[in-house]
C-alpha positions in Angstrom: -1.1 5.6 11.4 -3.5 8.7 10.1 -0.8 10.4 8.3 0.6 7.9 6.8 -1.9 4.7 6.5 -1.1 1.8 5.3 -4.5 1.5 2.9 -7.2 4.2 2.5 -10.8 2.8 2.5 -13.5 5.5 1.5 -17.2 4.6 2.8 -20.1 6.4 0.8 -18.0 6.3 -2.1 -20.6 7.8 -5.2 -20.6 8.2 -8.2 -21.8 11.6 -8.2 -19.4 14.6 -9.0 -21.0 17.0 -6.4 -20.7 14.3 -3.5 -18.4 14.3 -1.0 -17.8 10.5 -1.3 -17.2 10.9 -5.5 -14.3 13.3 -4.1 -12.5 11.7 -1.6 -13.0 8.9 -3.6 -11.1 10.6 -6.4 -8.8 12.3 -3.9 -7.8 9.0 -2.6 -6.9 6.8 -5.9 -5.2 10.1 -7.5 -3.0 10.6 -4.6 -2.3 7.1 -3.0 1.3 7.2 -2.8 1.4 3.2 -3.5 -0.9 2.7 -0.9 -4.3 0.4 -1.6 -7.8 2.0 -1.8 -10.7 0.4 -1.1 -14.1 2.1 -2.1 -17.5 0.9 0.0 -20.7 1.9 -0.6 -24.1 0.2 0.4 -25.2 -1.0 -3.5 -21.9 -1.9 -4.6 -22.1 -0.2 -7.8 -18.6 1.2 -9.7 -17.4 4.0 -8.8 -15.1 5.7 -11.0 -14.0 2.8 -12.7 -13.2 1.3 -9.6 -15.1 -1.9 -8.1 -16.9 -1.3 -4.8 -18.1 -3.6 -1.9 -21.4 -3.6 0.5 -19.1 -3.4 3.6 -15.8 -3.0 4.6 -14.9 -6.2 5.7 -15.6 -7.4 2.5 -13.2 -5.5 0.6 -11.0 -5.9 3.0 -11.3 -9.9 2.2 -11.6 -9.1 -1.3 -8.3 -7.0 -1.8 -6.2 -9.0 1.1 -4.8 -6.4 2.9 -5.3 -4.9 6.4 -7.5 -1.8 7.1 -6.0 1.2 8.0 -7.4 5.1 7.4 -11.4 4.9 7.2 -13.0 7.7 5.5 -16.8 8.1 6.6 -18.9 10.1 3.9 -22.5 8.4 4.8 -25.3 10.3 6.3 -25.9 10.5 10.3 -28.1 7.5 10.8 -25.8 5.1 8.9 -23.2 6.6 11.0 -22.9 3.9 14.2 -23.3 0.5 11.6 -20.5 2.1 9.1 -18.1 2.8 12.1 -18.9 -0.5 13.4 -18.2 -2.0 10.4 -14.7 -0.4 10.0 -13.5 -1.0 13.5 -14.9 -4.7 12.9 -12.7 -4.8 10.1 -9.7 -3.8 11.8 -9.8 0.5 11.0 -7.2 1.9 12.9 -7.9 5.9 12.0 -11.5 7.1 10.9 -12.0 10.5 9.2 -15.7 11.3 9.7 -16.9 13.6 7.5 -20.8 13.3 8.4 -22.6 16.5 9.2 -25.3 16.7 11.8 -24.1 15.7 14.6 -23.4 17.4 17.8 -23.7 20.6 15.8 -27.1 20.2 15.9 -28.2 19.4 19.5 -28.5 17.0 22.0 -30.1 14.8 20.2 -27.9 14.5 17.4 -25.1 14.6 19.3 -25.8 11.3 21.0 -24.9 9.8 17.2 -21.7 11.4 17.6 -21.2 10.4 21.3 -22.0 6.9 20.4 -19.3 6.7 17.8 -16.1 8.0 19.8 -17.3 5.4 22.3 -16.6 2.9 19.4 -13.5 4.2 18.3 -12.0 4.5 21.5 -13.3 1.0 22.8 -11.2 -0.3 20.0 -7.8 2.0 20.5 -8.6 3.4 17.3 -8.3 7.8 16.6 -11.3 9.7 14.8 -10.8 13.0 13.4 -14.2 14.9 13.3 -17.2 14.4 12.7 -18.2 17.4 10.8 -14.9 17.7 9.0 -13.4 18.0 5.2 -10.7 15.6 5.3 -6.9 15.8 5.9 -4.0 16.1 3.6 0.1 14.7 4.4 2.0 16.3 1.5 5.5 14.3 3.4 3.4 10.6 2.4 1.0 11.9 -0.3 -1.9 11.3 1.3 -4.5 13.9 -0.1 -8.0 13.4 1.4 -9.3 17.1 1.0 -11.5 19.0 -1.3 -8.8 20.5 -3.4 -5.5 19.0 -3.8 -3.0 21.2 -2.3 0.8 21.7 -2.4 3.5 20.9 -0.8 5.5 22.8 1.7 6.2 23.5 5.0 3.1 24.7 7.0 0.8 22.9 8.9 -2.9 23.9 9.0 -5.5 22.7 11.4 -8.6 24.5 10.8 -12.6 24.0 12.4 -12.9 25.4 8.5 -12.6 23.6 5.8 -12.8 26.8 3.3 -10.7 29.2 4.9 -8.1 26.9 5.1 -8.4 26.5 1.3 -7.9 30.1 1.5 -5.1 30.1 3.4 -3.5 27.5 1.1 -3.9 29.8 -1.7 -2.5 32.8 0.2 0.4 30.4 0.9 1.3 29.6 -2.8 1.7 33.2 -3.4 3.8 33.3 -0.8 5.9 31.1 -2.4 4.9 28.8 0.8 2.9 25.0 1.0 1.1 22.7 3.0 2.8 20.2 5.3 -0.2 18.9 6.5 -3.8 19.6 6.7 -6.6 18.9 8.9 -10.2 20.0 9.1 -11.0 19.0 12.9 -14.4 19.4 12.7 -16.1 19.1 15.8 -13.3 17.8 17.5 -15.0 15.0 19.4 -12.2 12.9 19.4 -8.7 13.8 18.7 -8.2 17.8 19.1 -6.4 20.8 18.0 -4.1 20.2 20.9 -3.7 16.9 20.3 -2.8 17.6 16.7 -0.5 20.2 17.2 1.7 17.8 19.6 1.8 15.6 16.7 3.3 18.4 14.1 6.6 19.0 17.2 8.5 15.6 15.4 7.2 16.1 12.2 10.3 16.9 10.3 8.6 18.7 7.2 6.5 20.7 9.7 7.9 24.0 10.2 5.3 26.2 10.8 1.5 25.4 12.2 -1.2 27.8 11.4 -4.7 26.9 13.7 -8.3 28.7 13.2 -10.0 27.1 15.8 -13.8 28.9 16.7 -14.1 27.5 20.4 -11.2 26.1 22.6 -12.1 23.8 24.8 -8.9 22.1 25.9 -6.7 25.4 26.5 -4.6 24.2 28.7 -3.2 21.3 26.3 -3.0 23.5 23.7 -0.8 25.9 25.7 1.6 23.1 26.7 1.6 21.9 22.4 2.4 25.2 21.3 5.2 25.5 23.9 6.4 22.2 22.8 5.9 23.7 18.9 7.8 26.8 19.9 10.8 24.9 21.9 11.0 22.6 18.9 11.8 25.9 16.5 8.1 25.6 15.1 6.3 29.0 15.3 2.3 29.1 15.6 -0.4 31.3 14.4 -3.4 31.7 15.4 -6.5 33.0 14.2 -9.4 32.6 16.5 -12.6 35.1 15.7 -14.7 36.3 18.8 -12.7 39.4 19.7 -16.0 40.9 21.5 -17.6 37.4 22.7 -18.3 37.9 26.3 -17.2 35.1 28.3 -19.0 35.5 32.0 -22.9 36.1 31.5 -24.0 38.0 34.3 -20.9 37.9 36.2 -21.6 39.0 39.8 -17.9 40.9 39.9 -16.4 43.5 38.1 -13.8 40.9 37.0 -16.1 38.8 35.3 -18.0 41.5 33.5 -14.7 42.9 32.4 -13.3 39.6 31.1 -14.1 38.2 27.2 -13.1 35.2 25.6 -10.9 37.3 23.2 -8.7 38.7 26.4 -8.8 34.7 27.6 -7.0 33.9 24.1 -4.4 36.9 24.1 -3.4 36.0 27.6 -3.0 32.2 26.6 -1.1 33.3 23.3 1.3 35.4 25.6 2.3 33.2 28.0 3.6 30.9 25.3 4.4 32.8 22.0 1.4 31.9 19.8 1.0 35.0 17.3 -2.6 36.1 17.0 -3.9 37.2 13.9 -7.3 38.6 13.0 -7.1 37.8 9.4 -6.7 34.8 7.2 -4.2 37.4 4.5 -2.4 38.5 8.1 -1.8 34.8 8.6 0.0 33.9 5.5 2.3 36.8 5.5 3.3 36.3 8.9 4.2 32.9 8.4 5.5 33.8 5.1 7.5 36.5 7.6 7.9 33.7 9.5 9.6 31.2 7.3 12.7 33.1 6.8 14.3 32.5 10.6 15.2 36.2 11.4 13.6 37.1 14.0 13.5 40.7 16.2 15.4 40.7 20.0 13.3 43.7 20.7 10.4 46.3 19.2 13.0 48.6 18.1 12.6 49.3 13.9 14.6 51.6 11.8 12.3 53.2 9.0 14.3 53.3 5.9 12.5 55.3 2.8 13.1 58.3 0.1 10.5 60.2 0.8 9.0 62.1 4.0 5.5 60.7 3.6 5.8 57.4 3.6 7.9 57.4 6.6 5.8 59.3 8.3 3.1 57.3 7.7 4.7 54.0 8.6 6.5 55.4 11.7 2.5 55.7 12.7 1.5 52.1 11.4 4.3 50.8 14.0 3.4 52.5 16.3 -0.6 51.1 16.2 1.1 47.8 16.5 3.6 48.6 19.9 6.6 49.1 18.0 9.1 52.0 18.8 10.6 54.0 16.3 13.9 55.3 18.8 15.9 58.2 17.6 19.3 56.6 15.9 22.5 56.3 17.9 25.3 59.5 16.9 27.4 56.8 16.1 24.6 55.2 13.5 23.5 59.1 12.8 27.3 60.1 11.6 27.9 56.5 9.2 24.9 57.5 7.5 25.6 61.3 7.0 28.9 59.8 5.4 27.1 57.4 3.6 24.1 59.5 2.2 23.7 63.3 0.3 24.1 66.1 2.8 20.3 66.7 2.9 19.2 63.2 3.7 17.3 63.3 7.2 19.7 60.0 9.5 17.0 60.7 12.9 14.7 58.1 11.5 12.8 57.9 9.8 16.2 57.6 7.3 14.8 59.8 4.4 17.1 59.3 1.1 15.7 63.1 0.2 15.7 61.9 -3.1 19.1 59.9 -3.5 17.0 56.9 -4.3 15.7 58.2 -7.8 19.6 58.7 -9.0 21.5 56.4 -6.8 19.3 53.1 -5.9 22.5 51.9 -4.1 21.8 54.5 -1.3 19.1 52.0 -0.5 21.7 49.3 0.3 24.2 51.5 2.1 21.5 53.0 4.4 20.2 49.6 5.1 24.0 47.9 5.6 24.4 50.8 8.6 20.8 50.4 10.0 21.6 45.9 10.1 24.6 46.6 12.6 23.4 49.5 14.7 22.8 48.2 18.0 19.8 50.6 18.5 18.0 48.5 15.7 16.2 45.3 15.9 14.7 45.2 12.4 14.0 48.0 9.5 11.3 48.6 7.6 12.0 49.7 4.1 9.0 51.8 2.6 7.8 53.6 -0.6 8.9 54.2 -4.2 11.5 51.0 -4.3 11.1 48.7 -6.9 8.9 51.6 -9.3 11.8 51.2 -11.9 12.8 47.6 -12.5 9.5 47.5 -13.9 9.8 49.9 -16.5 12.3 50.7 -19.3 14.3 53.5 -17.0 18.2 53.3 -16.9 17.7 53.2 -13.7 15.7 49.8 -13.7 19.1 47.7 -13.9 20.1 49.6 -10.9 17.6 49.3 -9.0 17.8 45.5 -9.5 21.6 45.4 -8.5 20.5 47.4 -5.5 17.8 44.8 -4.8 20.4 42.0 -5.2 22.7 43.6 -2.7 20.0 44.4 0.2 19.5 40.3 -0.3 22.9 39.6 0.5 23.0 42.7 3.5 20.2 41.0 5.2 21.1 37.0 4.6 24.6 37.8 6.4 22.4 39.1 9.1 20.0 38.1 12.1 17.6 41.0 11.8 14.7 41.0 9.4 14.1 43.5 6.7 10.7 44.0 5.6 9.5 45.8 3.0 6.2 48.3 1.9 6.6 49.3 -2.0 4.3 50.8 -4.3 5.4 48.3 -6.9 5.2 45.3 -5.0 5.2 43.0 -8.0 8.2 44.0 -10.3 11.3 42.7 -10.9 12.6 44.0 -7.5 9.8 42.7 -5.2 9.7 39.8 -6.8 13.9 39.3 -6.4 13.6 40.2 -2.3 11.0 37.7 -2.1 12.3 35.1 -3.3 15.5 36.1 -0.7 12.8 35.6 2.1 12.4 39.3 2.4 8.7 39.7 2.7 6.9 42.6 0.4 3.9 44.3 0.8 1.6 46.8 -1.3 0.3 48.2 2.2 2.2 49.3 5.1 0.1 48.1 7.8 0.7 44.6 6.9 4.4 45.2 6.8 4.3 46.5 10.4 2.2 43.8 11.8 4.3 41.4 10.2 7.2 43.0 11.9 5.2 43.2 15.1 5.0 39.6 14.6 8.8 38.5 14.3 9.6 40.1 17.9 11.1 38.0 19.6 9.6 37.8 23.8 12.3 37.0 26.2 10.0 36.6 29.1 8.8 33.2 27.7 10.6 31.4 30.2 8.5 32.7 32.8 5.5 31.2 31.9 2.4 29.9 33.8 2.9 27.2 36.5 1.0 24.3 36.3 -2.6 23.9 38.3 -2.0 22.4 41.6 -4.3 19.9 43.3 -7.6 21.0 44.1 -7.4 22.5 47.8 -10.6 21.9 50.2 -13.8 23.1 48.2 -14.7 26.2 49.7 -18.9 26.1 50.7 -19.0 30.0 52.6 -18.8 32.6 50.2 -19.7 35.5 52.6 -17.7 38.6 52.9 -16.1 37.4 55.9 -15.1 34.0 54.2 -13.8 35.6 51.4 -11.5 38.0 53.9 -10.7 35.0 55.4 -9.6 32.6 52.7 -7.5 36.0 50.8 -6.0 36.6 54.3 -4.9 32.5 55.0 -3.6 33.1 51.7 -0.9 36.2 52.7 -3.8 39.1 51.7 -3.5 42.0 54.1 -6.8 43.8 55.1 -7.5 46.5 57.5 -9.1 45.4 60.7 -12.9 44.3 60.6 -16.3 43.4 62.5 -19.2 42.1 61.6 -22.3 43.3 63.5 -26.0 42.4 62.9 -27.8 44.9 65.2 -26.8 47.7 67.4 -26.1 46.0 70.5 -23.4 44.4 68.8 -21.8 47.5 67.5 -22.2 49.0 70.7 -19.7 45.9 72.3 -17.2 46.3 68.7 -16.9 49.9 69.4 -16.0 49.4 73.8 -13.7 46.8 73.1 -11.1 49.7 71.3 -9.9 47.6 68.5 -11.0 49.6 65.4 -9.5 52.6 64.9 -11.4 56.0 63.8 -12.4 56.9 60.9 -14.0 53.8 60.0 -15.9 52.5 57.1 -19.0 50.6 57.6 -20.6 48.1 54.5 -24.0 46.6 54.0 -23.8 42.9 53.2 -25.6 40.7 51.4 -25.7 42.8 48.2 -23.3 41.9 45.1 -21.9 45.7 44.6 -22.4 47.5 47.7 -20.9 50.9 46.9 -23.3 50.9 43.6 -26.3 50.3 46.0 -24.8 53.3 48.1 -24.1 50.4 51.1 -21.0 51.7 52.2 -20.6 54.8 54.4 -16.8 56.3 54.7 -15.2 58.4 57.2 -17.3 57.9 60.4 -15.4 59.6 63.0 -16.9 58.6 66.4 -19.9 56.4 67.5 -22.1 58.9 67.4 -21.7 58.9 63.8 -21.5 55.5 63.3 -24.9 54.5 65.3 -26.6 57.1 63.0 -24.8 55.5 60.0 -26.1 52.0 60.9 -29.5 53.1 61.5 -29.7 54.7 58.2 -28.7 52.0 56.6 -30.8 49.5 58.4 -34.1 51.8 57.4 -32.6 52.1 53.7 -31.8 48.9 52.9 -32.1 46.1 55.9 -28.9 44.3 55.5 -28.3 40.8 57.0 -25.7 42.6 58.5 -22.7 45.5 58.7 -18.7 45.0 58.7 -17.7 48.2 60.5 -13.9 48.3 59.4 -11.2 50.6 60.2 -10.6 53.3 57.1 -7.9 53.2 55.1 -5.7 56.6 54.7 -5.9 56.1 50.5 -4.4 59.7 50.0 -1.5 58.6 48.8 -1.4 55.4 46.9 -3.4 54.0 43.7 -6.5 52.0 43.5 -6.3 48.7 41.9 -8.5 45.5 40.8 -7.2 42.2 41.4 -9.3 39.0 40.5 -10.1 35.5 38.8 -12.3 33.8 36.8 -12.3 30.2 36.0 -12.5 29.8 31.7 -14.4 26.5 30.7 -11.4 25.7 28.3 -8.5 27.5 30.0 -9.1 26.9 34.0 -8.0 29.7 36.1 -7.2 33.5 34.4 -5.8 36.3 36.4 -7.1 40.4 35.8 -5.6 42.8 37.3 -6.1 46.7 36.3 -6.5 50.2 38.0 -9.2 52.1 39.0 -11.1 50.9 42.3 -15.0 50.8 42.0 -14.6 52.8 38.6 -12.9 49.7 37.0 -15.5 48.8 34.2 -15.7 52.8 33.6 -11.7 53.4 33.2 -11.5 49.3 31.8 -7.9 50.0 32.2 -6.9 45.5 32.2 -4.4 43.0 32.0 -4.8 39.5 31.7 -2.8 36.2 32.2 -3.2 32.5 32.9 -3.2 31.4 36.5 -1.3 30.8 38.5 1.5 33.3 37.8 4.8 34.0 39.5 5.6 37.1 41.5 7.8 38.2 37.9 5.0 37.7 35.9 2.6 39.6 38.1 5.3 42.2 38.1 5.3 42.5 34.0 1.7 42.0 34.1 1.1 45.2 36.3 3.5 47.3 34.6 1.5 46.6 31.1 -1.3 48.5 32.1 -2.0 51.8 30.7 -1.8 53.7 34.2 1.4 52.0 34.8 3.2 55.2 35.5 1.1 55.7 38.4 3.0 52.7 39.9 5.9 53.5 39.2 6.0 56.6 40.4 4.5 59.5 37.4 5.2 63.4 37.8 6.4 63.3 41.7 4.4 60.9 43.1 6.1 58.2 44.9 6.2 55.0 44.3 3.6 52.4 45.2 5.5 49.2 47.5 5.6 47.1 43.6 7.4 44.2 45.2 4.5 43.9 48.1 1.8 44.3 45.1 3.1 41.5 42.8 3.5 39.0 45.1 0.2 39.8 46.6 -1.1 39.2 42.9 0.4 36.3 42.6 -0.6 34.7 45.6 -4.4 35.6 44.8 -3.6 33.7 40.6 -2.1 30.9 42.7 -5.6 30.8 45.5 -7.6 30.6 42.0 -5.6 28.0 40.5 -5.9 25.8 44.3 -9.9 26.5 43.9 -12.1 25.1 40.8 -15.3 25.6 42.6 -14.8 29.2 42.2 -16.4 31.0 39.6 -14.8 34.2 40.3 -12.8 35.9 43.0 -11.9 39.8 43.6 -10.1 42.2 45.7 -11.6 45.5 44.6 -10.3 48.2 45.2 -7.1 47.1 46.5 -5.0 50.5 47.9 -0.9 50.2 46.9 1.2 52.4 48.5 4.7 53.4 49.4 4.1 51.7 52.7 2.5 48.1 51.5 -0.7 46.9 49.8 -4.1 46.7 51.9 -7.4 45.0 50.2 -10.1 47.1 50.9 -12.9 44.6 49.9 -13.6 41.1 48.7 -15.6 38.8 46.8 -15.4 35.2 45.9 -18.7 33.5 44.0 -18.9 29.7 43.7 -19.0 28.2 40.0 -23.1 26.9 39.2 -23.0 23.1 40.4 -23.8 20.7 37.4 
């Protein structure tokens, strides 16, 4: 079993200090838990004391027991014969910490392709290559750099350092390590993988992941849902917030979609928190670890002085919280609790009642816990200043401190807590309570931020169907097509290639004036000034098509009926396929001036008509849907389920690269596409 081997055998063990085999070497005889350690190297020299072998089989032989957990500190072209030799004796788990692999190129990398090839053809798990080890405090196996302690978070990391950071971040935290591993280049067992095996650990309660590329989204999704359900929060820190990921897209989907926007949409749907900081990671699971959680984004700012509320009010608000106006019922307990000129709006300002009665801290809270309007409070400023000084005051300030610890355990909502004197006697009581304390009010609020609690989580992505028939014709009218087989409404269209043709379309009476007509064949025809609007009788349109036809000889023209758009709002609504997440939904306002107003939401396809719902009314320009000063409302019901249908299309087609509807026109009346797009995905 990796976590819990029954021997350790370390291959490259050295003699030198600096080595990574003199190390784990060390790492593995101080920390063996009972278990047998085997050192190997190729000259069978001693080794800290310790006799070595040439081979693995023969200190297998030599001590008479069964190989377990292979460690692999040898350099790439001993590689294959040391793996060989492991899996000959029997290895059951390698840990490969070799460098220079698939990290650097295809021609390395077949070293490294080579070796899972071995491991798997003998049912055995490898963890790397590339890596720093792995650490079970729950069976004392400590194969790392540094040994680190115990506790209740587990860290899976493509970085070996900042996960020593983190670990450090954690023991001031008053928080541990569960388990650790360093995943390296992940060519064998994955993130994913090793998150699914954290759900049934039982001294796993937590799981912090800094992972630099995700290839196997989709499974990670499903393990962190499997995390969450179990009562196992994750956090995620994943850098690349401005990474594009389409190169020269051919839609305004694809330009407008990042890597970054790929990851928040994956964290949504199933409740990873995203952090952008190793020091934002360890308080929120330090925020974390205490079980109180937030049922909404409503906090109550608690404080004794104007400033600092102020300021914080603002710091929660950069993070999505609301700071609501208290309740008359909250409003009047807390005018009877408090000095007549305390402020009870919230901010709850103490006006100075803190400084000679550090109990009006704990009353104010008490109220603020059981008002309904409240989902958590934030408790910022000069608290805590005097238990570490010599003021009378400092034994009641420490008596207050006591008593907000005993408010907050008999509640469900969290407390959190921004002081000037972070470190005294005070913070260092609430802390210890599981109230987390901060020098800083931004990390306070995005720790808050962080314990809200999303009840939409049951609505989360479908799983991909099976692949529907590849589709090979990616013209204009194929694209109509396959949106419109797939419930998309369009305005009527023709496709003419010369005037003749045109001349028979506009006889036959079935397009209504005005209409539009659109040069094909070009990737953004109203950049390229390919479409004409408003073209009232066939006089104007045979001049249109002429004009066209001398500016820029298109293949050919869809003359389509025009769309009244006066009333009604302009939307985007497409797909791209992510390499490591599969099909991801955008949908966002603005028409042909989408990448100017950038106005997006994402999600992971498919999604349900609910979803597409929520996902609409996230935008920015939302109250445009909805219905903003007058305006009536755009048909919402229509436009999410034609959303969703177009997420689900995505999901039924790989082969796509991308696929748009842009602009799509949403009215009171319905939803009309007004244009489409589908490119296929490169072959190979």
């Amino acid at each position: 079993m990796l976590f819990d081997p029954s021997s350790v055998t370390v291959v490259g063990a050295s003699s030198a200090p600096t080595k990574w085999g003199n190390i784990l070497s060390r790492r593995a005889l101080e920390s063996s838990g009972g278990r047998p350690t085997l050192l190997v190297n190729r000259r069978g020299t001693d080794v800290l004391g310790h006799r070595t072998h040439r081979t693995v089989q023969a200190a297998r032989d030599d001590a008479g027991v069964p190989v377990d957990l292979v460690v692999l500190c040898v350099p790439a072209p001993q590689l294959v014969g040391s793996v060989t030799d492991a899996l000959a004796a029997g290895a059951r788990s390698l840990v490969v910490i070799t460098a220079g692999l698939s990290e650097m190129g295809a021609d390395a990398a077949h070293t490294e392709h080579e070796v899972v090839r071995l491991a798997r053809a003998s049912g055995a798990v490898l963890v790397g290559p590339n890596c720093l080890g792995l650490v079970d405090t729950s069976t004392e196996l400590q194969l790392s750099h540094d040994i680190l302690p115990a506790g209740e978070v587990a860290v899976l990391s493509q970085s070996g350092n900042l996960a020593l950071d983190l670990a450090a971040l954690l023991a001031e935290r008053n928080l541990g390590i569960s388990r650790f591993v360093s995943v390296g280049n992940q060519a064998d067992l994955t993130v994913a993988e090793l998150m699914t095996a954290c759900v049934a650990h039982d001294a796993t309660r937590a799981v912090a992941i800094y992972v630099e590329d995700v290839a196997d989204g989709r499974q990670l999704m499903a393990a962190a849902r499997s995390l969450r359900l179990a009562g196992k929060p994750v956090v995620l820190l994943a850098p690349g917030r401005s990474a594009a990921a389409v190169r020269g897209a051919a839609s305004h989907t694809g330009s407008l979609t990042t890597a970054s926007a790929v990851v928040d949409a994956a964290c949504a749907a199933v409740g990873i928190h995203r952090v952008d900081g190793v020091a934002q990671m360890a308080d929120l699971l330090a925020g974390l670890s205490a079980g109180r959680r937030m049922a909404g984004s409503r906090v109550a700012v608690l404080t004794d002085g104007g400033g600092h509320g102020a300021v914080a009010a603002d710091a929660l608000a950069a993070r999505g919280m609301d700071v609501p106006v208290l309740a008359e019922p909250t409003q009047s307990t807390l005018r009877a609790l408090l000095r007549a000129s305390s402020s009870v709006f919230n901010p709850v300002d103490l006006a100075g009642a803190g400084e000679q009665d550090p109990m009006s801290y704990t009353r104010a809270l008490e109220a603020l816990l059981v008002a309904e309007e409240v989902d958590g409070v934030l408790l910022t400023g000069y608290f805590g200043a005097y238990s570490g000084s010599s003021s009378p005051l400092a034994s009641l300030e420490l008596a207050a401190a006591k008593e907000m610890a005993r408010a907050v355990s008999s509640h469900d909502k969290p407390l959190v807590v921004q002081s000037i004197h972070p470190a005294a006697a005070t913070g260092r009581l609430l802390q210890d309570a599981g109230i987390p304390v901060h020098r800083d009010v931004d990390p306070a609020a995005a720790v808050l931020s962080g314990l809200v609690e999303r009840p939409d989580l049951d609505d989360e992505p479908s799983d991909v169907p099976d692949p529907a028939t590849p589709v090979v014709d990616t013209s204009y009218d194929a694209a109509r097509r396959l949106f419109a087989d797939a419930g998309v409404s369009f305005a009527p269209a023709r496709t003419v290639q010369s005037p003749a043709e045109l001349d028979a379309v506009l006889a036959s009476g079935e397009l209504g004036f005005p209409v539009v007509l659109k040069a094909l064949g070009r990737q953004h025809k109203s950049d390229d000034g390919g479409v004409v609007l408003g073209l009232r009788d066939a006089t104007e349109v045979r001049a249109a098509l002429a004009a066209l036809a001398d500016r820029l000889a298109p293949p050919s023209v869809s003359v389509e009926t025009m769309v009244d758009t006066a009333h009604g709002v302009e939307l985007i609504v497409g797909c791209v396929q992510d390499r490591g997440f599969g099909p991801v939904l955008m949908v966002g306002l603005g028409g042909v001036y989408a990448d100017v107003l950038a106005d997006t939401a994402f999600a992971i396809a498919p999604v349900t008509v609910e979803g597409a719902r929520r996902l609409l009314l996230s935008l920015r320009g939302a109250p445009l849907l909805v219905g903003a000063r007058g305006r009536e409302p755009v048909d919402l019901e229509a436009l999410s389920g034609m959303v969703a249908r177009v997420s689900e299309l995505a999901a039924a087609h790989p082969e796509l690269a991308e696929l748009e509807l842009n602009p799509v026109h949403a009215g009171p009346g319905g939803v009309v596409a007004l244009d489409a797009r589908i490119v296929r995905a490169p072959s190979g």
